[in-house]
N, C-alpha and C positions, 0 to 999 in steps of 0.2 A: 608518530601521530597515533598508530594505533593503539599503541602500551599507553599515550595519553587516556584515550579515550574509554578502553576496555571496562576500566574499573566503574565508570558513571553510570545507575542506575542497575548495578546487577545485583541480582537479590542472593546474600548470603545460602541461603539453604537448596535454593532451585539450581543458582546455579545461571539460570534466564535474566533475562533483562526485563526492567517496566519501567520504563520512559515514557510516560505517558504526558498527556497536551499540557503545557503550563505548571506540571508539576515542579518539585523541584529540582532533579534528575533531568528532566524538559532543558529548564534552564542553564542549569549548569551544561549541558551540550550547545545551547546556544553561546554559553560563554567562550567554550573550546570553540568553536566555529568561528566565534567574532576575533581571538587570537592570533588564530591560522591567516586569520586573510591580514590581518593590523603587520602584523612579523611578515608577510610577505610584501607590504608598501601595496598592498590593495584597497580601494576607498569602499566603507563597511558603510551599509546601511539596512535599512529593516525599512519592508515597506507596508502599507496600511493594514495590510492582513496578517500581519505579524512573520511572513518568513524573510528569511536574511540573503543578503545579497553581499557580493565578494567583488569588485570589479577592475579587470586593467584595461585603462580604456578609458575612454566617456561615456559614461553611462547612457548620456543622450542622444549619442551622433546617430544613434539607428544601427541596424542590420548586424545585432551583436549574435555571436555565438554562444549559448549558456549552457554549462554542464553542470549537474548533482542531484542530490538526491533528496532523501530526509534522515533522521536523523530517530525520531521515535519510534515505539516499539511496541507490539504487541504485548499482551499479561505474557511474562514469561517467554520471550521471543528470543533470536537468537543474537550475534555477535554482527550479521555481516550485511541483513535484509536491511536495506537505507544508509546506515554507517557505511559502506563498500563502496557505492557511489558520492559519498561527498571525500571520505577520504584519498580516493582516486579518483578524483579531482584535483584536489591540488595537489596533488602527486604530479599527476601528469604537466601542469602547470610548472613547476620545477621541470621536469624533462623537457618540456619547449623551452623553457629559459637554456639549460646547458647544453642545449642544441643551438641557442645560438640566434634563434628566430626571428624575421623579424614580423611581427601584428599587422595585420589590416584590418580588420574588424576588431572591435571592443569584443572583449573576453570575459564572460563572467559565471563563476561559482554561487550557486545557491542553496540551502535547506529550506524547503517546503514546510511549512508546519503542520501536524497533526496527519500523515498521510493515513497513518493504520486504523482513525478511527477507533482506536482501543478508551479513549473514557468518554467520548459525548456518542460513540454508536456511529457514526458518520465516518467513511474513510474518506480523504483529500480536500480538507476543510481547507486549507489554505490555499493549494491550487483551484476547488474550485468556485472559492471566493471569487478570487484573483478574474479566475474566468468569465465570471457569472453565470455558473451554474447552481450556485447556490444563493436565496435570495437573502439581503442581512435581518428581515422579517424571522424566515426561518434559522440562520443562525444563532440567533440571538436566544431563539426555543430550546436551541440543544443545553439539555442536562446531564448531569454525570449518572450512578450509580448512588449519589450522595445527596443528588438532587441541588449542586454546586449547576448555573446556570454558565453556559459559554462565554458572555460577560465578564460577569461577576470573577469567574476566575481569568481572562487576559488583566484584567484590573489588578488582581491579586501579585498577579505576577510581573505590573508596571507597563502594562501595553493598553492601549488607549482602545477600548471596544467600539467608541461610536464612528470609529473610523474605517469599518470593514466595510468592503461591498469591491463591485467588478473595478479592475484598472485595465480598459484596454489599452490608455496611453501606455502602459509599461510593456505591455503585452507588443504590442506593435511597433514596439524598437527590437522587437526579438526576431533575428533571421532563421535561427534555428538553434530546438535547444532536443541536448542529446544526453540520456541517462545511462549510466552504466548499474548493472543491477547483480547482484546472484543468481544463477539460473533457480526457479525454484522448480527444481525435477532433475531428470536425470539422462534429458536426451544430449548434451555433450558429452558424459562420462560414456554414453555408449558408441558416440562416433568417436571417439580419444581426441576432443578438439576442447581448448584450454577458454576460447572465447566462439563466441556466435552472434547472432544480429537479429535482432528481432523483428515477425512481418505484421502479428496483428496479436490482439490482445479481445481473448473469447468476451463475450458478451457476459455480465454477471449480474448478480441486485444480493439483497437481502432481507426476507421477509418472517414477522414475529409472529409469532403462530398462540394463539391466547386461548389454552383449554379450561373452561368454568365447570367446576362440581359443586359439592357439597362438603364442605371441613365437615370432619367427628373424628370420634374416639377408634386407633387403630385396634384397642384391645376387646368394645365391647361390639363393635356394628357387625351384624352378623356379614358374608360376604354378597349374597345377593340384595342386602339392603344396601348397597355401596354408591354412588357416584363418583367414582374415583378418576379425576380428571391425569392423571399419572400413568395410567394402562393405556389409554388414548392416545397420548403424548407417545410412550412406547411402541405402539402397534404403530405410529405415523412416521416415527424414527426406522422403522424396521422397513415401511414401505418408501421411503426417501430412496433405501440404498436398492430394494426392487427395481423402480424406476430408473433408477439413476443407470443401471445396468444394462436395463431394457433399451434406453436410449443411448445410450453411451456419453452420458454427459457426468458430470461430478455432483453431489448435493451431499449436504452434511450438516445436520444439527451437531453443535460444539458449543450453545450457552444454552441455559436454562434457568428459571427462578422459580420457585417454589414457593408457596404460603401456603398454612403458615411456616412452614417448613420444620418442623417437627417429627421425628425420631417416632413420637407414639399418635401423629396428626394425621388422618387421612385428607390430603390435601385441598384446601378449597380452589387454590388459581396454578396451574403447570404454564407457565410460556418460555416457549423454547422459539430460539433460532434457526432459522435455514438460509444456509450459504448455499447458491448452487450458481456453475458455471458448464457451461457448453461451450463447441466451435463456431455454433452458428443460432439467429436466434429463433429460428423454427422447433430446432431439438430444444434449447433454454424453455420456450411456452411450454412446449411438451413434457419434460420433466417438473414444473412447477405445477401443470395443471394436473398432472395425476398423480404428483404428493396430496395436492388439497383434498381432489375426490374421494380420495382414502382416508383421509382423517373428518371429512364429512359424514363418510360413511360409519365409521368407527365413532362417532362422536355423537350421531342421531340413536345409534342402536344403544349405546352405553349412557343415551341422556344426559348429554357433555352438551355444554354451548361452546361455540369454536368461532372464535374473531381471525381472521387473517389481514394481516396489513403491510403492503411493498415500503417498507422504509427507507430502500434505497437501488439504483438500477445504473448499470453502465452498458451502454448497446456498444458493440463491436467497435472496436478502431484499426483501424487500417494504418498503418505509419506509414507516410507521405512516400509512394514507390520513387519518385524520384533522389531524395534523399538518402531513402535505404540503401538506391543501389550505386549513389555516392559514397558512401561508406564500405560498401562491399569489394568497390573498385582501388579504394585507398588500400584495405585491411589484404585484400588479393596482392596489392602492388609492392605494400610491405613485408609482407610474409618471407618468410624463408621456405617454405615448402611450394608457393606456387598453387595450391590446391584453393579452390573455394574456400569461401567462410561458411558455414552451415547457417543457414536464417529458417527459424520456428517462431510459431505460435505459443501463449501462454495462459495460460487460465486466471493471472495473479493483474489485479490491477494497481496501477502505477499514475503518479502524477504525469509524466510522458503522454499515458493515455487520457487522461482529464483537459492537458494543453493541445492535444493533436486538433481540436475544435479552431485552434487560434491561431497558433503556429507552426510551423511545418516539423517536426519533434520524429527522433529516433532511439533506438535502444541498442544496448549491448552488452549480453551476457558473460557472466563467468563462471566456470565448472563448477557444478557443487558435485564430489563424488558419491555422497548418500542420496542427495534427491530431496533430503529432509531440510525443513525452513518453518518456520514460528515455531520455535523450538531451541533449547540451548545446545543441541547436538547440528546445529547448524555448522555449515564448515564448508571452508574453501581454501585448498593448498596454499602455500606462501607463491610460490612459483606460476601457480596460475593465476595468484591477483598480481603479479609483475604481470604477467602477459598479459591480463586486464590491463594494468596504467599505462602501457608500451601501446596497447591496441588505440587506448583514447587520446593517448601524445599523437599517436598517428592520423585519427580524424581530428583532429582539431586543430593539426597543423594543416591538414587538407581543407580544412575548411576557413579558419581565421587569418594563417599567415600567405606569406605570399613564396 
């Protein structure tokens, strides 16, 4: 499955992946995903918001257990963030079978669509469609980089747009659904533990930060005749990672656009991104409100106008403590060593965290030894994604079969 899938969507020269929503890399991973389940006598359907579903079982009897992940990628991401969990998936699906098992709840595999958010701006469109967290008003508004509307391209790509919006009927035949993921960091590789369990998922958003100057001539304006919305933008990037320190939270500008963007153009518009994540959302306000202050500050004195706008927010999730330590007790009770499973915290948000609103939803990591993720230097042992699929045969047997 994996040697299937590697080649889809990896860009010759990077090296990375871009799988991005409805493209054609998109699809052609829905195609592999729709194989996987057809070859295993599982009944394939795609539901209104466009992600796929894998099922043994009836779909309808209720109180189904669901495991997977997504499938797309960030610009240049790597091999295992999303792909890791749908491939083990039905990995583990095969190991319950040659184990011999027998089902009591409906089992089902799924891809999520669009979880990274990498072309309409928005991460977990399709779970939280599904949810309704997202309303299909605003769906419908999201645009690409191309100015392709969220529509316009599901249509492109054969799927029926005026069909999005919340399904809690689907939602409420789910007893529990549980993702396996990449750790993205490195607190496994330093307890030498191959899998872990996740407790809570830090609080996040992402807000566009919009610095206005004045375009001219880089070669003639003298420098104090300048409005150079670029220095702003810079001095606000430098005080992100101030704060960020100060508080101990995470913040990072990693997109920006520029107009006119020009070589000899002193800029007229700089809007840059800020990703930032904490443990709690006290320290999150805190680090967002004293990035702004500073780039207010920096923006009044350099005669910058500065728009800021929250495009997107996820407040803290807590994974269902009953659930988690359902898991902990199976993954304890399988083990060979006897020792705990290690359960963290993550800064990375997940469809898991977008369904925990709905259904009772768990996670479960696997080693990355660098720590490194959106990235093609992503990586995860062979040996520790067995001990991933071995970990998820084991909850899934504890939880589906009898």
């Amino acid at each position: 499955m994996w040697r299937e899938l590697a080649p889809v969507g990896r860009h010759p020269y990077s090296g990375g992946y871009r799988r991005y929503a409805w493209s054609a890399a998109d699809l052609e991973c829905r195609a592999w995903f729709r194989a996987q389940a057809e070859a295993r006598g599982l009944t394939y359907e795609t539901d209104r918001n466009g992600n796929q579903w894998a099922w043994l079982g009836d779909p309808l009897a209720g109180d189904a257990v669901v495991t997977g992940s997504h499938l797309d990628s960030v610009p240049d991401g790597g091999a295992f963030d999303g792909p890791l969990g749908v491939v083990s998936s039905f990995a583990a699906l095969d190991e319950l079978r040659s184990r011999g098992v027998a089902f009591t709840r409906p089992l089902a595999v799924t891809n999520f669509g669009d979880e990274e958010g990498a072309r309409f701006g928005l991460a977990c469109v399709g779970s939280r469609l599904a949810a309704g967290q997202l309303t299909v008003a605003d769906a419908h508004r999201l645009k690409d980089a191309d100015g392709i509307a969220l529509p316009a391209a599901m249509e492109s790509a054969g799927y029926d747009p005026d069909t999005v919006g919340p399904d809690p009927e689907r939602l409420a035949r789910i007893g529990a659904f549980v993702e396996l993921h990449v750790e993205q960091g490195r607190a496994l590789d330093l307890t030498g533990d191959p899998v872990g369990i996740a407790s809570a998922i830090w609080p996040h958003g992402r807000w566009r930060f919009d610095f206005r100057g004045e375009a001219n001539h880089a070669g003639t304006t003298r420098l104090v005749d300048r409005r150079d919305p670029m220095l702003t933008y810079a001095e606000t990037v430098l005080a992100a990672r101030r704060e960020a320190e100060l508080t101990g939270a995470l913040a990072t500008f990693g997109k920006i656009a520029v107009e006119p963007n020009g070589v000899n153009a002193i800029p007229s518009l700089v809007r840059g991104w800020l990703d930032s994540r904490a443990a709690d959302q006290a320290t999150l306000d805190a680090v967002v409100t004293g990035i702004e202050r500073a780039a207010r500050e920096y923006a009044e004195r350099a005669g910058i106008d500065l728009d800021v706008v929250r495009e997107s927010f996820t407040p803290v999730v807590e994974f269902e403590h009953a659930l988690r330590d359902e898991l902990a007790k199976i993954l304890e009770g399988s083990g060979d060593t006897g020792r705990p499973v290690p359960v963290l915290g993550t800064g990375a948000g997940h469809d898991a965290g977008i369904l925990s609103a709905s259904v009772p939803t768990a996670m479960l990591f696997v080693r990355n030894p660098t720590g490194i993720s959106h990235s093609p230097a992503e990586h995860a042992a062979e040996d520790d994604c067995v001990a991933g699929v071995r970990a998820l045969a084991d909850v899934l047997e504890g939880l589906a079969c009898s």
